[in-house]
ROLO-379555 format. One record per residue (C-alpha): residue number from 1; residue in three letters; x, z negated, y. Coordinates in pm, whole numbers, plus 50000, padded with zeros to 5 digits. Example, Ala and Ser with C-alpha at 12.3 -4.5 7.8 and 13.67 -1.06 7.14 Angstrom:
BEGIN
[1, ALA, [51230, 49220, 49550]]
[2, SER, [51367, 49286, 49894]]
END
This chain:
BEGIN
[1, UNK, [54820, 03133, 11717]]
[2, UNK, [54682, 03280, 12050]]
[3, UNK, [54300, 03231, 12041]]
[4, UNK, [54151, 03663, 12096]]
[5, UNK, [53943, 03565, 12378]]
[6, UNK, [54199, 03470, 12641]]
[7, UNK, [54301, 03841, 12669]]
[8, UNK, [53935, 03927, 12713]]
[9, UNK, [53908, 04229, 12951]]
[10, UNK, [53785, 04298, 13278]]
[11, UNK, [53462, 04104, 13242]]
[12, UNK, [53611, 03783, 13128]]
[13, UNK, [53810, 03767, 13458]]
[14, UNK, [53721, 03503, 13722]]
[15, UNK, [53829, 03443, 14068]]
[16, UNK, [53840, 03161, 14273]]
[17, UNK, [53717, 03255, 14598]]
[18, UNK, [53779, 03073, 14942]]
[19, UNK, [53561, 02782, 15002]]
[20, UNK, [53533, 02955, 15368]]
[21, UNK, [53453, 03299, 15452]]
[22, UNK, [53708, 03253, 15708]]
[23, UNK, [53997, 03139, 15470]]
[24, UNK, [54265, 03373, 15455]]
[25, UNK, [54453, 03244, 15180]]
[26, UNK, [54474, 03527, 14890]]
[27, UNK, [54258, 03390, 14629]]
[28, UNK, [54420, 03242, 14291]]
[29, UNK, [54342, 03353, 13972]]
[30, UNK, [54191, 03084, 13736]]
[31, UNK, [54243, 03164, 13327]]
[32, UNK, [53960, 03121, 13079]]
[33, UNK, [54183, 02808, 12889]]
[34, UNK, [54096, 02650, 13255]]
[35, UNK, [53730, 02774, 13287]]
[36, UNK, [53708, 02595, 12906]]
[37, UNK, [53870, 02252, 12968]]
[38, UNK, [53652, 02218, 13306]]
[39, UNK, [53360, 02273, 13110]]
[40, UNK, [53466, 02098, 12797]]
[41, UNK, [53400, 02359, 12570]]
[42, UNK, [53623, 02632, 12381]]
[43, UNK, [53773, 02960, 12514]]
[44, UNK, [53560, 03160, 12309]]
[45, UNK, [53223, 02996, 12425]]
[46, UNK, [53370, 03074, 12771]]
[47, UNK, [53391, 03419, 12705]]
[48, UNK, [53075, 03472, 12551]]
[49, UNK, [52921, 03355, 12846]]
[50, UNK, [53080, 03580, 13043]]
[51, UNK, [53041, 03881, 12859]]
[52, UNK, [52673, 03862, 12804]]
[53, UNK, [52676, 03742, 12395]]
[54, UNK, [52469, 03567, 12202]]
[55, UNK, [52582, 03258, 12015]]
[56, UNK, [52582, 02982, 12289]]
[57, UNK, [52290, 02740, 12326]]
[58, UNK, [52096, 02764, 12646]]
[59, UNK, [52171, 02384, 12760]]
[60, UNK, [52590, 02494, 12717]]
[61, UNK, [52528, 02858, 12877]]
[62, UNK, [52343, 02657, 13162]]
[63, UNK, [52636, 02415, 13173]]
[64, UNK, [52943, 02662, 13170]]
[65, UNK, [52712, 02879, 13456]]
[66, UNK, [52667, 02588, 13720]]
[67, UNK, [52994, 02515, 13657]]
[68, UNK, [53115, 02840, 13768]]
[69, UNK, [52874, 02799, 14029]]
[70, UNK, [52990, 02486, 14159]]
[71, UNK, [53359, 02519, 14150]]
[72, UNK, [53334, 02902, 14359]]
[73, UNK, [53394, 03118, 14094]]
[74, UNK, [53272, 03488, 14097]]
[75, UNK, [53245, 03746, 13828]]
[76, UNK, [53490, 04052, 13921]]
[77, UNK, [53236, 04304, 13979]]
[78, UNK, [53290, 04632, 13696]]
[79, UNK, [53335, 04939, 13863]]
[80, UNK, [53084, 05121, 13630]]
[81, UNK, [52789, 04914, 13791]]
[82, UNK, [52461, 04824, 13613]]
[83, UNK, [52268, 05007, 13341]]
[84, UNK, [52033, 05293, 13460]]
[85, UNK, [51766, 05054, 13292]]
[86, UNK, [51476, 04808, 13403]]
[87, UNK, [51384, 04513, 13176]]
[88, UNK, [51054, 04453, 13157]]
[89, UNK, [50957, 04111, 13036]]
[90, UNK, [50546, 04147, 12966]]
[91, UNK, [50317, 03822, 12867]]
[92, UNK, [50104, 03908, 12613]]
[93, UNK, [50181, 04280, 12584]]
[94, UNK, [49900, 04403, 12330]]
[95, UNK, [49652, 04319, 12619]]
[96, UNK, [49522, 04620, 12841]]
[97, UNK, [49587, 04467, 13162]]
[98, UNK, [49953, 04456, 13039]]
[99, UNK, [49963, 04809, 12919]]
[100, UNK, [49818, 04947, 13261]]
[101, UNK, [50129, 04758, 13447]]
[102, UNK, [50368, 04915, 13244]]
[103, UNK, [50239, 05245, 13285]]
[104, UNK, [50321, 05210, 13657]]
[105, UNK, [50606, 05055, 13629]]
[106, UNK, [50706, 05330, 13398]]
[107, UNK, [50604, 05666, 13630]]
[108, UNK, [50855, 05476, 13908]]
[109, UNK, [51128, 05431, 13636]]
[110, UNK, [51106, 05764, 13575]]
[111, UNK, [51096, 05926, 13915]]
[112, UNK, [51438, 05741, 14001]]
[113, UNK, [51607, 05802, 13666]]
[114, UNK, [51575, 05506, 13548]]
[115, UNK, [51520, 05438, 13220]]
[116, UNK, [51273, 05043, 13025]]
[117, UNK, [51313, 04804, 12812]]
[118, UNK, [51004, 04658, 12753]]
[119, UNK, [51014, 04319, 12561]]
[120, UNK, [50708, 04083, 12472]]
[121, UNK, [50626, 03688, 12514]]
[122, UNK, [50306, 03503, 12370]]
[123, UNK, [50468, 03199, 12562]]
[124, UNK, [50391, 03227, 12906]]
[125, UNK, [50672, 02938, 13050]]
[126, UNK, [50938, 03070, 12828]]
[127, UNK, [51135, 03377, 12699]]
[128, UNK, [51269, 03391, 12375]]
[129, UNK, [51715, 03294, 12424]]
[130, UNK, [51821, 03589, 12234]]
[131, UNK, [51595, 03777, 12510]]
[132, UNK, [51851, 03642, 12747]]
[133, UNK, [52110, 03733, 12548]]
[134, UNK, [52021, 04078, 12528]]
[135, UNK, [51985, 04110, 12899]]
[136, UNK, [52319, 04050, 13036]]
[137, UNK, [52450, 04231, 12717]]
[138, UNK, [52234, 04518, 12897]]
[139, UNK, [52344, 04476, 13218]]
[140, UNK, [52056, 04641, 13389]]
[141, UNK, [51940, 04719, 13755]]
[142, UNK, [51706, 04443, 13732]]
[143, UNK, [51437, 04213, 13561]]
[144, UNK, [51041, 04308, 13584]]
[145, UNK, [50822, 03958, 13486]]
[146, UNK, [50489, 04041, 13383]]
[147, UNK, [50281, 03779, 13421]]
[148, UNK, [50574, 03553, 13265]]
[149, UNK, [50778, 03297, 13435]]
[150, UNK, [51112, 03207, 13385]]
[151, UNK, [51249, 02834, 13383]]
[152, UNK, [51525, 02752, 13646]]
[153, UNK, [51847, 02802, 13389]]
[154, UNK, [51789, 03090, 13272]]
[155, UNK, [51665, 03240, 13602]]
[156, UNK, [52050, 03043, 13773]]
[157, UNK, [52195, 03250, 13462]]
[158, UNK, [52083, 03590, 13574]]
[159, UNK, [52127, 03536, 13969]]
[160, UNK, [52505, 03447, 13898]]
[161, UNK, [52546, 03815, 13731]]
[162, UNK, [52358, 03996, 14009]]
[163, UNK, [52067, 04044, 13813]]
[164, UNK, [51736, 04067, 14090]]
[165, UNK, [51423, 03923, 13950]]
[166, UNK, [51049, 04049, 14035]]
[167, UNK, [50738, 03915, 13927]]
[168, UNK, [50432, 04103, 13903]]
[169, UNK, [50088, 03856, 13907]]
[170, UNK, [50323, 03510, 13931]]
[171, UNK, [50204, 03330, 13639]]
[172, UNK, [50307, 02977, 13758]]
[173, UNK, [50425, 02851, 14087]]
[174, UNK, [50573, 03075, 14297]]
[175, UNK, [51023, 02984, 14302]]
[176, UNK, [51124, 02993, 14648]]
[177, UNK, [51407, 03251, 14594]]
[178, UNK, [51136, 03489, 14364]]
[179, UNK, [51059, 03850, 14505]]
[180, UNK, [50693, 03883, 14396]]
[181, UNK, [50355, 04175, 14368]]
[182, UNK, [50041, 04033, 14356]]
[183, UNK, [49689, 04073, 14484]]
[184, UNK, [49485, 03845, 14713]]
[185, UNK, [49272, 03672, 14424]]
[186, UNK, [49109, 03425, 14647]]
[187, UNK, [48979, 03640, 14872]]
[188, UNK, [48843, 03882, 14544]]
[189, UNK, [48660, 03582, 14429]]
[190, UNK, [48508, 03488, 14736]]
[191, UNK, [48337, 03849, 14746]]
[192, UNK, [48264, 03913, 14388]]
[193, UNK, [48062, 03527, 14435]]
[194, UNK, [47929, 03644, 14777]]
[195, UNK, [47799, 03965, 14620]]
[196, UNK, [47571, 03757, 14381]]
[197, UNK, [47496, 03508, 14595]]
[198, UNK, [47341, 03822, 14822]]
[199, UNK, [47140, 03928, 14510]]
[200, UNK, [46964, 03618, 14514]]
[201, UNK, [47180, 03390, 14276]]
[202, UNK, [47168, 03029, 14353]]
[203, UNK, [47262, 02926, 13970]]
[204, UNK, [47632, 03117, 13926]]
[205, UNK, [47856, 03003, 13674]]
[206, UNK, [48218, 03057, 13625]]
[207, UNK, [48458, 03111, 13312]]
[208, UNK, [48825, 03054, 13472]]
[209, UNK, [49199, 03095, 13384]]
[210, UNK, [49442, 02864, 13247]]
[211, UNK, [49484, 02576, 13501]]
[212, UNK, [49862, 02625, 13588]]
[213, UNK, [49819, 02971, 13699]]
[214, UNK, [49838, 03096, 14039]]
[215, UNK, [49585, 03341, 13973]]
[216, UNK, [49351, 03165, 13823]]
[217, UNK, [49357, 02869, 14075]]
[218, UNK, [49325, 03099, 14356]]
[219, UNK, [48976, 03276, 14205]]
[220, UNK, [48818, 02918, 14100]]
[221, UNK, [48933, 02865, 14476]]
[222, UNK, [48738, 03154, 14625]]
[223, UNK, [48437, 03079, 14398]]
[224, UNK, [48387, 02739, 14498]]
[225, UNK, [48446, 02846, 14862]]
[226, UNK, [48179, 03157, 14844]]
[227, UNK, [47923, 02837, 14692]]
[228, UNK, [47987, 02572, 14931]]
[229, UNK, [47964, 02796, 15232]]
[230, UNK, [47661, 02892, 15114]]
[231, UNK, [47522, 02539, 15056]]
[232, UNK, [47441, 02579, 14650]]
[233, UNK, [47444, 02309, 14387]]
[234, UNK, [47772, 02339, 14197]]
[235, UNK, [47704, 02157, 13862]]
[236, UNK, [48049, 02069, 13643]]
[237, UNK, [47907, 02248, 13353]]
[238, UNK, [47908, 02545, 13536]]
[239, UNK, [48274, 02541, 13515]]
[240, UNK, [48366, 02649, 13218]]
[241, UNK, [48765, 02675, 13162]]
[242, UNK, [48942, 02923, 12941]]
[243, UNK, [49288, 03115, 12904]]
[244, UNK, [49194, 03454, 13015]]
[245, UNK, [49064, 03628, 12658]]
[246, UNK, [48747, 03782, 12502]]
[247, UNK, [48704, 03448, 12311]]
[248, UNK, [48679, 03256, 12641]]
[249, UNK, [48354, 03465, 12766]]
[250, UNK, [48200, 03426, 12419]]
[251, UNK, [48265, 03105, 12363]]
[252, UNK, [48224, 02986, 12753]]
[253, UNK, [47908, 03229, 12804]]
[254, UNK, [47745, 03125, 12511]]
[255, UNK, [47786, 02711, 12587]]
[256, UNK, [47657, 02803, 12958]]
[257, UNK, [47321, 03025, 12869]]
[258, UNK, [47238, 02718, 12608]]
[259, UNK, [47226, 02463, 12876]]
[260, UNK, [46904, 02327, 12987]]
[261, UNK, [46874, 02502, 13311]]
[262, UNK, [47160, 02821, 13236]]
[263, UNK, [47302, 03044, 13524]]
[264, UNK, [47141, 03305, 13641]]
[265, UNK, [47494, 03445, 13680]]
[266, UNK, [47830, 03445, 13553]]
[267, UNK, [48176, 03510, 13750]]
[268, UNK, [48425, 03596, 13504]]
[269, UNK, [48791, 03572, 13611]]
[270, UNK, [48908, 03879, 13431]]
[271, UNK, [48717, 04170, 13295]]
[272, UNK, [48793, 04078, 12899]]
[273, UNK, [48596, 03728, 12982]]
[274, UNK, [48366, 03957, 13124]]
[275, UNK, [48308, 04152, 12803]]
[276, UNK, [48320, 03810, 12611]]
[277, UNK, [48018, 03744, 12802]]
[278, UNK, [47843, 04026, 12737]]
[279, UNK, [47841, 03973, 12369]]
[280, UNK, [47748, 03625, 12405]]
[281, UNK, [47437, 03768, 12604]]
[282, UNK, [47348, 03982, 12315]]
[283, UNK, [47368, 03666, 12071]]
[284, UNK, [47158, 03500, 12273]]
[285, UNK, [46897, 03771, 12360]]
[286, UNK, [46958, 03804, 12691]]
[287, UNK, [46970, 04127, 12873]]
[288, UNK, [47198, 04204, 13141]]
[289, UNK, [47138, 04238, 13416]]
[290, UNK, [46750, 04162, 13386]]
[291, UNK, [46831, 03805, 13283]]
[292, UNK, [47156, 03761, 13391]]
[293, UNK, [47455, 03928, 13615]]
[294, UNK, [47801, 03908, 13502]]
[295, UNK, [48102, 04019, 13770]]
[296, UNK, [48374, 04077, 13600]]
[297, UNK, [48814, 04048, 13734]]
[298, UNK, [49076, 04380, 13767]]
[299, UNK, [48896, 04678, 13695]]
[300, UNK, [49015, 04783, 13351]]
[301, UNK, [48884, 05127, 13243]]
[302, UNK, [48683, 04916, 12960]]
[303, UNK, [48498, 04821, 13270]]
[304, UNK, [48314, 05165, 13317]]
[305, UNK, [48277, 05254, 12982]]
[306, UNK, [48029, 04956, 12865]]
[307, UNK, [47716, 04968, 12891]]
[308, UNK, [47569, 04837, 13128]]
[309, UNK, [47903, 04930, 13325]]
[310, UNK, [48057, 04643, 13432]]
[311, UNK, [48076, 04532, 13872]]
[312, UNK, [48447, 04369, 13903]]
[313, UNK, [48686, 04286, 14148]]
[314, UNK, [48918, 04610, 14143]]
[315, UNK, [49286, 04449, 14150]]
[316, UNK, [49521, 04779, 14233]]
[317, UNK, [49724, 04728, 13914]]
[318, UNK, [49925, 05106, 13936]]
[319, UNK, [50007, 05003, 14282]]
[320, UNK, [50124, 04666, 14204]]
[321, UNK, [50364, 04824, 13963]]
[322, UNK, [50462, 05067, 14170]]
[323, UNK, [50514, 04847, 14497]]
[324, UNK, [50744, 04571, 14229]]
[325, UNK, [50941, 04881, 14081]]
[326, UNK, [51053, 05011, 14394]]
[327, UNK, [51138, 04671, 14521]]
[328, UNK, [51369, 04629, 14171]]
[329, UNK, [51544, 04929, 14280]]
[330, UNK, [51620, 04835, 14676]]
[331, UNK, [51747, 04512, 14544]]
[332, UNK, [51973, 04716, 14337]]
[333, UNK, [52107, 04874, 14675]]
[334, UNK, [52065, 04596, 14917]]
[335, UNK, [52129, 04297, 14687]]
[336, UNK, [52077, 04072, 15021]]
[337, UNK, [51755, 04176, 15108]]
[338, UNK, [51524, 03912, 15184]]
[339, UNK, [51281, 03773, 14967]]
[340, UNK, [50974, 03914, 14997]]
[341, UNK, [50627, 03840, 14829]]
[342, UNK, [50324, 04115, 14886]]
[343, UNK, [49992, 04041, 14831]]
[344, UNK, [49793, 04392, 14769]]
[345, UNK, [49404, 04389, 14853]]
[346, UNK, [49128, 04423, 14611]]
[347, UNK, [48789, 04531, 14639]]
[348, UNK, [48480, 04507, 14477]]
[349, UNK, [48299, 04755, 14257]]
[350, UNK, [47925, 04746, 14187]]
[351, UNK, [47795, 04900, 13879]]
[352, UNK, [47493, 04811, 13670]]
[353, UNK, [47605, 04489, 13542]]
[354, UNK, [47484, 04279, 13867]]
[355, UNK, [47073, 04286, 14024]]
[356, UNK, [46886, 04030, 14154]]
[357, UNK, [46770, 03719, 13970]]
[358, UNK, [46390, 03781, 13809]]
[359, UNK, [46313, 03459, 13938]]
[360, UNK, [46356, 03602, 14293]]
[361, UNK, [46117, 03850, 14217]]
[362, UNK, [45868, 03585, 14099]]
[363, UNK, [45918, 03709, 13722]]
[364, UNK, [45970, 03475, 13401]]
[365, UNK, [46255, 03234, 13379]]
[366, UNK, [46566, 03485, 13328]]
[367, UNK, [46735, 03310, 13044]]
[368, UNK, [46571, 03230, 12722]]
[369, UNK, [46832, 03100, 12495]]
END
């Protein structure tokens, strides 16, 4: 009995291509049954990795793809193209940060007919398989990562169906052959530390990011540069190292205003720290900014609408989304264009959170736990 998937249609065809660009030789045409015995695996698992289905581990997708890979196979392009859709893979999607990148991403979506799929991931390293799956069932102009990160098979898995990836705000290491949007986080922390430092702060603490971020690494970067150039103590417990939540500020702000000598300041690395710190103050009895500053990290809109309002590092979050989107789609019509990563500027915006220390004023110790 003839197994169904060896008549598979246009999809399941391969082609051997010449191992030159220069060869002449008409290329052969290989059959799934030898695709399968290469790979050591049946004619149906073949197929499904062809055609985009579900039902195949990731280790045996990975193996059948570098296979293909390696031996100079291609996929026979369909004439219908791609899907008139983005995929949007978001970390931590309930988070307002996330929802403002969408938005952007979104409004360009829209303005070139393009429709989203917007999936979520509470694991920043790693996308749910069947996510995968569903992708190159999709077939869609491209993949948005929003502060995610894809490992190396399943990012080999989409570049061998012509799939373009682009990161906005790299969570991990940059990959070589990633197209990337982010902003210049070192250089934000460096001013938002500089701007307290000008106040009068010479006691400046700092809540941080999770260590294997880019972001984060580059803002405990700039902080620690903005302090040593200007020749102030640095103690460890001033370092106080969380995963970029409300609980972190809390927590981080509450263990730094109970040490014996506390901060006259705190640098939070993103505004929800920020806010963490703020009610942490409040525990504590501490008014802001009369006994201590906080700067907060991306200019949410929460950041105006507390009181005090809240000075942060504005990161340009529509524009990030925008400048990624439109990327997505000239990868879609210039599939060799060189890889490109764009750092957008930030600036800083003073409200009322930040004054000068009352100990510069010759006023009372400004932190009384």
């Amino acid at each position: 009995m003839t197994d169904p998937a060896a008549t598979e249609p246009l999809l399941a065809t391969l082609w051997r291509m010449p191992a030159d660009k220069d060869d002449q030789v008409v290329a052969a045409r290989a059959t799934l049954a030898e695709v399968a015995d290469i790979a050591d695996v049946s004619i149906s698992t073949v197929s499904k990795v062809l055609n985009g289905r579900p039902g195949v581990s990731d280790e045996t997708r990975a193996k059948i793809e570098g296979l293909l890979q390696q031996q100079g196979y291609a996929r026979r392009q369909s004439s219908t193209g791609p899907a008139a859709l983005i995929d949007v893979l978001v970390w931590e999607i309930d988070s307002t940060w996330a929802v403002e990148l969408i938005a952007g991403v979104e409004r360009v979506a829209r303005e070139h007919g393009l429709g989203m799929v917007v999936s979520g991931t509470q694991d920043r390293k790693s996308a749910d398989p069947r996510w995968l799956d569903a992708v190159l069932a999709r077939r869609p102009v491209g993949v948005l990562l929003v502060g995610a990160e894809l490992p190396d098979a399943p990012r080999r898995v989409l570049q061998s169906r012509q799939v373009p990836v682009v990161t906005i705000d790299q969570g991990g290491h940059a990959h070589p052959s990633e197209h990337s949007v982010g902003s210049a986080d070192w250089s934000g922390a460096f001013q938002a530390t500089r701007h307290l430092i000008d106040l009068g702060h010479r006691r400046i603490g700092i809540v941080t990011g999770p260590d294997d971020m880019i972001a984060s690494v580059a803002r405990l970067s700039g902080f620690r540069a903005a302090v040593e150039a200007a020749g102030l103590p640095l103690p460890p417990e001033y370092v106080r190292r969380g995963e970029f939540h409300h609980r972190d500020g809390l927590e981080h702000g509450g263990a730094l205003l109970e040490l014996p000598e506390p901060p006259t300041a705190v640098f939070a690395s993103n505004d929800l720290q920020a806010l963490g710190v703020y009610e942490a103050a409040r525990s504590h009895g501490v008014r802001i900014p009369e006994q201590l500053s906080v700067v907060g990290y991306d200019d949410l809109k929460a950041a105006s609408w507390v009181s005090p309002a809240l000075t942060t590092i504005r990161v340009p979050l529509a524009e990030m989304a925008d400048q990624a989107t439109r990327l997505l789609v000239r990868l879609r019509d210039e599939p060799d264009f060189a890889v490109s990563h764009i750092d957008l500027a930030t600036t800083l915006v003073v409200r009322q959170s930040t004054a000068a220390p009352a100990e510069a004023a010759g006023g009372p110790d400004p932190v009384t736990p």
